[in-house]
N, C-alpha and C positions, 0 to 999 in steps of 0.2 A: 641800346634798347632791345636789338632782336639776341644779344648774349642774354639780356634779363626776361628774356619770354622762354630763351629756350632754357635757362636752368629752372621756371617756374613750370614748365611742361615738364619736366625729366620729374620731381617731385611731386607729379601728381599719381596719388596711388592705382596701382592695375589689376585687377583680376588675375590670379594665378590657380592653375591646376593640379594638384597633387596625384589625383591617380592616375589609370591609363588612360592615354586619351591617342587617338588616328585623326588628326582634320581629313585625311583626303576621303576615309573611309566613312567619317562620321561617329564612329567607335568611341565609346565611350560616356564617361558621366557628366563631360564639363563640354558635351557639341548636341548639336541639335540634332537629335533623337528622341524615340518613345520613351526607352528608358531610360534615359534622362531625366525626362520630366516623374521618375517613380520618388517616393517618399513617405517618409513614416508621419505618422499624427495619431494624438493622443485620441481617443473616441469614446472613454470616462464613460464606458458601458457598466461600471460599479453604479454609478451615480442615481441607475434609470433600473429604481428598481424594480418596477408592473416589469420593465424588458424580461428581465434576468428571472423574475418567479414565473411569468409567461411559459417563459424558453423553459426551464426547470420541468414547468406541468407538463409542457405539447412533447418537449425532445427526450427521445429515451439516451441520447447516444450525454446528452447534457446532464440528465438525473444520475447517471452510470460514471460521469466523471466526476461529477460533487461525492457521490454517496461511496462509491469503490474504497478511497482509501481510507476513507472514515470507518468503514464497515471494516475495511480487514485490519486495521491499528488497533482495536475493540473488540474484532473476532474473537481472539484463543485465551484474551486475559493474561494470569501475571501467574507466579507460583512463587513463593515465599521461599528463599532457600537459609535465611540463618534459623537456627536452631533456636526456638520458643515452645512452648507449653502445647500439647497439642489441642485442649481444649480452646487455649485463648486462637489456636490456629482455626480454629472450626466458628469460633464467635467471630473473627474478622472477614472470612470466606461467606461465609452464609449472609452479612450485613450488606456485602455488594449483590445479593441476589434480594432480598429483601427491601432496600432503597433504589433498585433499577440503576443501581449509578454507571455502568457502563452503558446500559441504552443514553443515562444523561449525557454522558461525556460522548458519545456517539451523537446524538445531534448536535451539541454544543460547536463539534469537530467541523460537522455538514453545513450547517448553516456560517460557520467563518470561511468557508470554498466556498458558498452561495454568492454570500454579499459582505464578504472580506472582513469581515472579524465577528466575534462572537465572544461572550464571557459566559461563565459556568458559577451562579450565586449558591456560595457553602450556607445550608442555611442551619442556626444552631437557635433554638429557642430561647427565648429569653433574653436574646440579646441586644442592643440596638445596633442598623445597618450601618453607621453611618460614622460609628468608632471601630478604632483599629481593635483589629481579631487577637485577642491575647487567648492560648491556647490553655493556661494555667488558668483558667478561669470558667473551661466547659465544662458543663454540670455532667450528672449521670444519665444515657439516654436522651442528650439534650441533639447530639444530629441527625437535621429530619430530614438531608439529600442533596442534593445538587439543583438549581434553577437553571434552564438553561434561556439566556437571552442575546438575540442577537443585535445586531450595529443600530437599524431603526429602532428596536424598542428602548434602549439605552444610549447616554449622553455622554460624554467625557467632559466633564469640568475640567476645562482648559486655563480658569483664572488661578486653579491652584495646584501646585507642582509638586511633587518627591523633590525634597533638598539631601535627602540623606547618601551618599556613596552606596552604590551597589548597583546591582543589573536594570534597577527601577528608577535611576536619578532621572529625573526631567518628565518621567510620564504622568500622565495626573491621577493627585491626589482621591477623589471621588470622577463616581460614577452616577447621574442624576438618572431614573427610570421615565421614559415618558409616554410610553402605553398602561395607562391605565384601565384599561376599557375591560382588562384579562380579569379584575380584581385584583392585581397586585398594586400594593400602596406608591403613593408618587416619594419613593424613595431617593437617600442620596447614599449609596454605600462607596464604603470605604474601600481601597484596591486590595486590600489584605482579604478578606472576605470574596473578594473572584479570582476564577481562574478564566485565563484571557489567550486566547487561539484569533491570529490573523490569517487572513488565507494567502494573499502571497506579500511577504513582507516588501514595504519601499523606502526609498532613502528618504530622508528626512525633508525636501521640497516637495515632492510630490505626496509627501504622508500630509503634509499642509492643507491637500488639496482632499482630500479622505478624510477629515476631519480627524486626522491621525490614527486613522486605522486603516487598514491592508489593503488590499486591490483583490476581485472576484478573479477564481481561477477561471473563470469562463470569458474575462475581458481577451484573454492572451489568445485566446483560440476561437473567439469569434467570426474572423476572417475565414477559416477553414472551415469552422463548422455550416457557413453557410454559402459557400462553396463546393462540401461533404450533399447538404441537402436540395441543392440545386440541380447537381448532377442527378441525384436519385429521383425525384421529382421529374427531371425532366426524360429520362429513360423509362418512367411510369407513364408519361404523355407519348411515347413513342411507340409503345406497347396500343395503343388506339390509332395506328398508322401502320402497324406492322403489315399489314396484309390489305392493300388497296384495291378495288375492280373499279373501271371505268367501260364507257358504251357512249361510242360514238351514231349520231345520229344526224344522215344528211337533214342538213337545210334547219338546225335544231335551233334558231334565233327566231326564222319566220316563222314556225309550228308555237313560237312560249309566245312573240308577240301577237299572233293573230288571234291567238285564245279559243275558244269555245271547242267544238267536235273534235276539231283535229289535236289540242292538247289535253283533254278528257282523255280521248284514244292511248296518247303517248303514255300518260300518266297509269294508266290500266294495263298499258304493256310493262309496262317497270315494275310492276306491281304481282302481276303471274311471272316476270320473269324472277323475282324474290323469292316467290313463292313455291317456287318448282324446283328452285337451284338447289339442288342434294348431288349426292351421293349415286342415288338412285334417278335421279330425275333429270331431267333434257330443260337448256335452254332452248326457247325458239325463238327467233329475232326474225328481221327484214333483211335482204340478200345485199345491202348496201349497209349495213348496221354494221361494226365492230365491237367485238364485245374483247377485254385485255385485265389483268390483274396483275400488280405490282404488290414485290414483298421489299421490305426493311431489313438490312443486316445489320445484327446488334454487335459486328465485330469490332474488338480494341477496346466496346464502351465499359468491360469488366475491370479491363486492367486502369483504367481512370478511374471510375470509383474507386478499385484500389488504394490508388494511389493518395485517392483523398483521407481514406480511411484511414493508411499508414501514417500522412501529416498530424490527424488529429491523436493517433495514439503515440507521437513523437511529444506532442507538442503537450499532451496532460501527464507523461511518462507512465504509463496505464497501457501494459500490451495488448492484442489485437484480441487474445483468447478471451483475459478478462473483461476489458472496454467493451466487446460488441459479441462475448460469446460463440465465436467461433471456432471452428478450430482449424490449422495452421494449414499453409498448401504446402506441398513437395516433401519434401525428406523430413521438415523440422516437424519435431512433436510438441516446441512450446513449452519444453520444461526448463531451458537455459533463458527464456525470456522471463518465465515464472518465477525463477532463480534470479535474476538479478533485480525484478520486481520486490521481491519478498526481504531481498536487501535494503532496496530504498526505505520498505515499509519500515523496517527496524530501526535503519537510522531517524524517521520522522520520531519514532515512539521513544528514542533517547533523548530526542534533542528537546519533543514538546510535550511529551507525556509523562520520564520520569521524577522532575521536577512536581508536577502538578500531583501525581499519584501519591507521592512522599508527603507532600503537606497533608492527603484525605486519609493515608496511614495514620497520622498524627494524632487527626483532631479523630477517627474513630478510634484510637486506642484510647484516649481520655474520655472517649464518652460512652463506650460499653466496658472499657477496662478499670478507669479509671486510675490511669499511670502515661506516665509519658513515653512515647513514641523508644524502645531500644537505641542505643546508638551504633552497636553494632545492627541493624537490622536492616537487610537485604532481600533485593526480591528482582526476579529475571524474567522478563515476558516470554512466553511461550512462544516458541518459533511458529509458522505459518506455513512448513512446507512440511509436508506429508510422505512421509518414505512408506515405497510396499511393502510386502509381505516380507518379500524373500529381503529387500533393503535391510531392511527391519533386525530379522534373525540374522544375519549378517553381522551389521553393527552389535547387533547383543551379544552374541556368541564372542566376537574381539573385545569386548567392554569386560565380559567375567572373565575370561583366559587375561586378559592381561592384568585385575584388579588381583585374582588369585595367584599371578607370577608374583606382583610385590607383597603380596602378604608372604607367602611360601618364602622368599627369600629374603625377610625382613625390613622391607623398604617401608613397612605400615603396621599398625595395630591393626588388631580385629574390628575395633570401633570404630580406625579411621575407614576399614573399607568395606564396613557394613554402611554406612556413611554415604562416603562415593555410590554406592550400588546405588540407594536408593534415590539420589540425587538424576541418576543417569535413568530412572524410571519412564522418565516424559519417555525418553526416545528407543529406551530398549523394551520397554514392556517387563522388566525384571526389577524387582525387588520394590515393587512400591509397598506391597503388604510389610514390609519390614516397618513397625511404630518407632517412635522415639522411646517406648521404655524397652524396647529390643536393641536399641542400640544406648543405652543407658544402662542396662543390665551386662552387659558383654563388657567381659574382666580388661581392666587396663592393662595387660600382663604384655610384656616386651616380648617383642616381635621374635620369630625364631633366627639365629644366625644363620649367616650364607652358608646352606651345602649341610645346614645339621639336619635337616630332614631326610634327604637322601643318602648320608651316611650310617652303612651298618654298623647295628651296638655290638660290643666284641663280648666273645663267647665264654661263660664262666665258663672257669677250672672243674675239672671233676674224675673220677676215679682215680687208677693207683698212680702215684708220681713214676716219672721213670725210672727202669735199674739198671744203677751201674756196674752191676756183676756180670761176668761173662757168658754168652751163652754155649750151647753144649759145642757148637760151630766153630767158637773162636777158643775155647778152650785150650790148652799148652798138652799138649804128645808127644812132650821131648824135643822137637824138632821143628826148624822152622818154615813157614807156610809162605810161599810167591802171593798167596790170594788175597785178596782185600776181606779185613774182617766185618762181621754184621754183628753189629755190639747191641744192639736194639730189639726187644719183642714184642 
């Protein structure tokens, strides 16, 4: 009986510890300690959204982290680099300044980092919203812009699905509108017809819980951010304590309880001695009074703000110069933080702009050109980081010396590097005046060979050939000469 107690003890499961742990010290995650008892939990600050547009209006340091990289993905725009028509290049340029559509795709961006996703409605006239976008079918002048709606004012019809393979299988089908209050119809549009921005994407259980769209970049950094203005807040309250005076006064309980003459009295001397305290002016008191002033040292409490600071620009990946406008302490200037910023930004605008920009290529080449979309047709967003002067002439200067080494030594036509020049315009400041019928007009004519430029042409022939008759020097006098003859005149 007690073998079958103890092999049923041995088989009862135990608590086991995997990370470090000290029993004698207490050390660790699995002994009783503080932090032990720390832990993570979900706080679906997406969910609360009065919180979130609250926080938006009151905090600047939260408007700065929604709006920053919205603002700079949309800053500098795109530049067309394959070769088209320059008029059709001037009708598709001018259409994004005349339908706002980068302000649209700018808020469309801000509001999916607000409150975790956002769509962007293509709108084409004529159309209905609620069939799929066949691009052969847009009229002349028929797109009127971008709509931009975010997660509240739209639904996701979750009863019906994308069956077809591609990047979209499983997401759904429509999108039901349910703010109507804007004047927009209680619409059901089709997913072909929006463009769709979540602000931080989630795995597939917790997207359940989002109604299948993103999580607010503000949920991540809530902790910080209000720990960021707690500190500050409360080094604002300490600024009203910074500089205390106290005055002691014997017997100062029986003078407030007994009341009348003699706390009048007291209360009139507090009162001149307020009043007189300068600069220039004499406290007088009672020979048993102390009069004492206490100051507040604000030391360390910089470098803890600091600190909080640095967490929240870690945690939105938004450095300290752009996040909060300041600029850098010690040695650094903040251009290698700007520099790897202005990376990030670029890979956002391949991964979630190029895609979406190509489809509004599309549908405006069909609807001011009335032709479909090139398939060779390319276009490269303009960088966001700004070289000086001297940077500037620098790079130009190596850009032509080296575009004119390969022409000079035939690695290029004249086309291809009138071409390159102008291409390399954004960042040298050279050759943007060069047109497409300037480099249209310039002869296909093959490149010069290596070294035939710099080889001299050889010299025509001209006056009298040479004579092979003797001259008077080397002439025959009978006799023979030791001397070398000069047969030559």
């Amino acid at each position: 009986m007690a073998r079958k107690q103890n092999s049923s003890a041995a088989r009862t499961p135990q608590a086991t510890a995997d990370s470090y742990d000290n029993f004698m010290a207490r050390v660790g995650m699995q002994q009783q300690n503080q932090h032990a008892a720390s832990s993570y939990r979900a706080n679906f600050t997406s969910r609360n959204r009065l919180q979130i547009e609250w926080a938006y209006r009151s905090s600047a340091i939260i408007g700065s982290a929604v709006d920053a990289v919205a603002d700079d993905m949309t800053r500098k725009g795109i530049r067309i680099t394959s070769e088209i028509d320059p008029q059709e290049r001037g009708v598709i340029e001018s259409l994004f300044d005349e339908l706002e559509l980068w302000d649209r795709l700018n808020d469309t961006i801000k509001w999916s980092r607000l409150y975790g996703g956002a769509v962007g409605f293509i709108m084409i006239e004529g159309q209905a919203p609620f069939t799929p976008l066949r691009l052969e079918t847009i009229g002349e002048g028929k797109f009127k812009g971008i709509l931009p709606l975010d997660r509240w004012m739209i639904n996701p019809n979750l009863q019906r699905r994308i069956r077809d393979m591609g990047p979209n299988l499983g997401k759904p089908e429509r999108y039901d509108v349910v703010t109507t209050a804007t004047g927009i119809p209680a619409w059901s549009i089709h997913h072909s017809r929006l463009i769709r921005f979540d602000g931080v994407t989630l795995p597939y259980q917790q997207a359940q819980t989002e109604n299948e769209w993103g999580m607010s970049i503000i949920e991540r950094i809530w902790d910080r951010l209000t720990a960021f203005d707690s500190a500050t807040m409360g080094a604002a309250q300490l600024v009203y304590k910074a500089h205390l005076r106290t005055y002691k006064v014997d017997k100062l309980r029986e003078i407030i309880g007994l009341g009348g003459k003699a706390y009048e009295n007291l209360l009139k001397n507090l009162d001149l001695i307020r009043m007189y305290q300068s600069n220039e002016g004499m406290t007088l008191m009672d020979g048993k009074d102390v009069f004492e002033t206490h100051q507040y040292s604000f030391a360390g409490l910089d470098d803890v703000i600091s600190q909080f600071a640095e967490q929240i620009s870690g945690a939105t990946g938004i450095p300290l110069v752009r996040l909060f406008g300041q600029s850098p302490k010690g040695f650094s200037t903040g251009d290698a933080d700007l520099s790897n910023y202005y990376d990030t930004i670029g890979t956002q605008q391949e991964r979630r702009l190029r895609q979406p920009l190509r489809k509004l290529f599309d549908v405006m080449y069909r609807s001011e050109l009335g032709k479909p979309l090139p398939d060779d047709f390319t276009f490269e967003f303009n960088p966001l980081w700004q070289m000086s002067d001297v940077d500037r002439s620098t790079v130009a200067v190596n850009t032509v010396n080296a575009i004119s080494t390969a022409f000079n030594d035939g690695l290029m036509t004249r086309k291809a590097a009138m071409t390159d020049l102008r291409e390399a315009s954004d960042v040298t400041g050279i050759g943007a005046s060069i047109t497409d019928e300037d480099i249209a007009d310039a002869e296909e004519e093959d490149p010069p060979g290596i070294g035939e430029i710099d080889d001299p042409k050889p010299l025509k022939g001209g006056g009298d050939p040479v004579s092979n008759e003797p001259t008077q020097d080397s002439a025959s006098r009978g006799r023979h000469s030791k001397w070398p003859l000069r047969w030559f005149k």
